[in-house]
N, C-alpha and C positions, 0 to 999 in steps of 0.2 A: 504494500500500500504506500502512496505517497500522500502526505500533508504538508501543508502553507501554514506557518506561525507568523505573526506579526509582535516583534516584542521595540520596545523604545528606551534608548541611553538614558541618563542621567544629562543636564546642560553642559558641556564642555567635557563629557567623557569615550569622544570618539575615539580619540588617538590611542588611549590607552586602551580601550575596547578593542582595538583592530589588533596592538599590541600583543596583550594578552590570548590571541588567537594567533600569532604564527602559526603555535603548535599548542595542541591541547595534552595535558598528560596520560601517557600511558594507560595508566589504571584506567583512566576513562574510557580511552578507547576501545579497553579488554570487555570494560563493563557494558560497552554499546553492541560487541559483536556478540557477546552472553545474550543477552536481552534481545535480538533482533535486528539491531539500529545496524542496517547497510550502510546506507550514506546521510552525509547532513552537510549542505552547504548554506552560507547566510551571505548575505548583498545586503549593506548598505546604502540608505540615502540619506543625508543629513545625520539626524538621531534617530530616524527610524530604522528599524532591522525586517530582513524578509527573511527566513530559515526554509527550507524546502528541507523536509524528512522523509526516505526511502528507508521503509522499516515491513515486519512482518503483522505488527497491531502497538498501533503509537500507545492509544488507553495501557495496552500492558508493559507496554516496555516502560511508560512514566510511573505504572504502581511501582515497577522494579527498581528504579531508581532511586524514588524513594526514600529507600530502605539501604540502600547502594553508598559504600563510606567514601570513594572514588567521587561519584557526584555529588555530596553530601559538601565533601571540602571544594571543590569546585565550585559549587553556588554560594560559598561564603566567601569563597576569591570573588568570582564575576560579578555577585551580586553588587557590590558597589557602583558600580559603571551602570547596569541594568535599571531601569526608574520601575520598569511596568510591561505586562504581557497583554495584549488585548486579550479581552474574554469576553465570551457571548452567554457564560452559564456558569456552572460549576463541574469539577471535578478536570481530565485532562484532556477529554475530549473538548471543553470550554473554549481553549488556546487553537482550535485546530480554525483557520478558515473557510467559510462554505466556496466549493472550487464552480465556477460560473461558466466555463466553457475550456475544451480538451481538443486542440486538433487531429491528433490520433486517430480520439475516439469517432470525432466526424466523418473523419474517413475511413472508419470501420477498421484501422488495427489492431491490435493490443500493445 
């Protein structure tokens, strides 16, 4: 499955934002291929962030996280820089974007 996240920086915490993502560590990385998490790319515009998630089931791989000591300190690093996730609800499916149109799928690929 793929999902669209929409999260936004703090005022003036790009640079370190971008910083901070060279490289992600390790552990987390092990902890995203446990859990499912393929890929995760994020683009930048101003303060706003776009994430695009290539995973097996986003709701499960966030309960696993969680609980996950890898992501745990990770969010206590990033979160400084991080202001807010858009949500439409509660729980983790809240954070996912509703996707409006797929040209693939228009064209009847997979």
């Amino acid at each position: 499955m793929r999902v669209a996240l929409h999260s936004v920086l703090r005022e003036g915490h790009e640079a370190a934002y971008e910083e901070a993502h060279v490289t992600i560590p390790d552990d987390l990385v092990a902890s995203f291929g446990r859990l499912g998490i393929h890929e995760w790319t994020i683009w930048r515009s101003g303060r706003d962030l776009f994430h695009l998630v290539e995973c097996d089931d986003f709701a499960a791989a966030m309960r696993g996280l969680a609980d996950d000591p890898a992501d745990r300190r990770w969010q206590e690093f990033i979160g400084r820089h991080v202001d807010h996730f858009a949500e439409s609800g509660d729980g983790p499916d809240a954070r996912v974007l509703g996707r409006v149109w797929d040209l693939a799928e228009q064209r009847g690929a997979d």
